[in-house]
N, C-alpha and C positions, 0 to 999 in steps of 0.2 A: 416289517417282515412279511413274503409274501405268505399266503395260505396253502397249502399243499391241495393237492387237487383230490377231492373225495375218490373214495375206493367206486362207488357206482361208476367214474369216469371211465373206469378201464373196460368197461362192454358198451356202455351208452352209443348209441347212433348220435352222429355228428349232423349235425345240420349242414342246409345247403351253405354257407357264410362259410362254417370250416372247412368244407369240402372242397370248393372254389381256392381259398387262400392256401392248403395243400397242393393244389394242382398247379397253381401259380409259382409254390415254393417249390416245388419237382423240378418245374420248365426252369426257373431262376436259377436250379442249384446246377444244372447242365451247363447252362452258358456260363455261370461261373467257374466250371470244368474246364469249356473248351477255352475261357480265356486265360488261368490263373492255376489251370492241373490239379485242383482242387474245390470239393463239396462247398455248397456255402454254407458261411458258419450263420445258424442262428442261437441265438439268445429263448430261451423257451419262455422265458417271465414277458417278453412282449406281446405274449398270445394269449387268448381266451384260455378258459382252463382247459377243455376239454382237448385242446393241445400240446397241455402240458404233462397229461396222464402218460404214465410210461404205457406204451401199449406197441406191440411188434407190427411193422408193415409190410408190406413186398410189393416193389413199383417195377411195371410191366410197360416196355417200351413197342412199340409194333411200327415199321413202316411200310405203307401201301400193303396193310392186312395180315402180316408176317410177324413175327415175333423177332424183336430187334439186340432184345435186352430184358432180364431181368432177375432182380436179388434182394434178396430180402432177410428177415429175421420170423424165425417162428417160434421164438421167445421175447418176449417185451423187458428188452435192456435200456432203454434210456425215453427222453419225453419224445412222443409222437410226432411231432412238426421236426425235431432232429433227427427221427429215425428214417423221415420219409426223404430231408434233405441228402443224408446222407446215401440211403439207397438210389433216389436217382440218380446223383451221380455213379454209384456203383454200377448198376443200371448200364447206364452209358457206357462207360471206361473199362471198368473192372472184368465185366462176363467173359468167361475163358473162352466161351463157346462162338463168340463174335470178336471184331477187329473193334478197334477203341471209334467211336461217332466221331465221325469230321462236321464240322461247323457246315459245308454243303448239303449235311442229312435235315439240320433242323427242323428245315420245312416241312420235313413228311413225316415224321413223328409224331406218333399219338401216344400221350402217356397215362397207364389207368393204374391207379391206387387201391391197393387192398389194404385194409386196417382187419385184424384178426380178432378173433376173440380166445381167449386161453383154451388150450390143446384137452382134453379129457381121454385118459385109456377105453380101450374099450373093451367089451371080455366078451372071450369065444372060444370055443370048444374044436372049430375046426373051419377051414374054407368058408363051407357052405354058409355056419352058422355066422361069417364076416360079413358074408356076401351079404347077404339077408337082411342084415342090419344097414346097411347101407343108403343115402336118401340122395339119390341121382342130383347135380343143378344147386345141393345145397353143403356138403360135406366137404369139406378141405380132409386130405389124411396124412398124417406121418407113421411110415413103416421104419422099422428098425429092427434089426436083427444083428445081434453085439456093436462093433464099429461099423456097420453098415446101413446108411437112412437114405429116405429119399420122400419127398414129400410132392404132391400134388394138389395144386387149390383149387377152390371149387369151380372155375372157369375151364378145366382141364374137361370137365364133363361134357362141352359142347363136342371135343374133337372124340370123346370115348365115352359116349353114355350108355354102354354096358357094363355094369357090375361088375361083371367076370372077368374085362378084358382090364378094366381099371385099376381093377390089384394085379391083372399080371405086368401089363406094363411100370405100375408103379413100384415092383418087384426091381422088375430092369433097372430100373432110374437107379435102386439101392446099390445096383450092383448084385442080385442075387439073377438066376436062373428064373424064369415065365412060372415054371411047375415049381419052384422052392414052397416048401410048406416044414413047418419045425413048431414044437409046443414052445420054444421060446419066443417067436415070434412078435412083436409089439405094435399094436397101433394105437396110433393116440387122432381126435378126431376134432376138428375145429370149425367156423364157420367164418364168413369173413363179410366182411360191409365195400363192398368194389364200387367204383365211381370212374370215370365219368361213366 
């Protein structure tokens, strides 16, 4: 029987060895994609534990600097090495917002890995007091207001590292108005381990 992978696995930083064979299993699950219209399947018991921890990822595709592709989970539904397989192909094929990757993009493809750490609310009294709170370069956030979310990772910061603008654009993303502001409002606040 194998062992279940201890609860610390699910925040633990990944060494370089996991991190590499992630990136390896991203780039494999694509050309799996483009040859076969489907992720590659992995088996999670053939991997270190710290790949085996259920933990939520979101793999970001960019070609020549651009943002190509990318999706993810900002809940930890299944073991890490298959959440990451799976997203890059999503990555790839799936993004609504892009054409599905022809086997000619390969080459210009850079793919980077986020493994998340679990989401926490966060409490506040109004804008100000959101903004405030806020840690520019390190914060992933998920907004939500009823059916309506939109989340930004912490990489978002390079293209809007102001506070102010950051929740309003990440408003947008919800689907809500720049100036939407409501007491029911929700943010929940994450951090994430990116690589390459």
């Amino acid at each position: 029987m194998v062992p279940m992978p201890s609860p610390d696995t699910a925040t633990a930083s990944l060494d370089e060895q996991a991190r590499s064979l992630l990136l390896q299993i991203a780039e494999a699950s694509i050309r799996h994609g483009l040859r076969y219209g489907r992720p590659l399947p992995v088996d999670p018991e053939d991997h270190q534990e710290a790949l085996q921890a259920n933990r939520a990822s979101f793999v970001t595709l960019q070609k020549q600097g651009e943002l190509r592709g990318c999706i993810g989970h900002l809940e930890a539904c299944q073991p890490l090495v298959r959440d990451v397989a799976e997203n890059a192909y999503a990555a790839a094929f799936q993004d609504p917002r892009f054409p599905p990757l022809a086997d000619s993009e390969m080459g210009d493809i850079e793919i980077h890995i986020s493994v998340l750490t679990p989401a926490s609310p966060m409490s506040f009294s109004s804008e100000a007091e959101l903004i405030a709170q806020l840690r520019p370069g390190r914060d992933g956030l998920i907004l939500q207001e009823g059916y309506k979310k939109g989340t930004f990772l912490p990489s978002v910061w390079e293209s809007l590292p102001e506070p102010a603008e950051f929740i309003r654009h990440l408003k947008l993303k919800a689907g809500l108005p720049a100036s939407y502001w409501s007491e029911s409002l929700k943010v929940f606040r994450y951090e994430t381990e990116s690589f390459p």
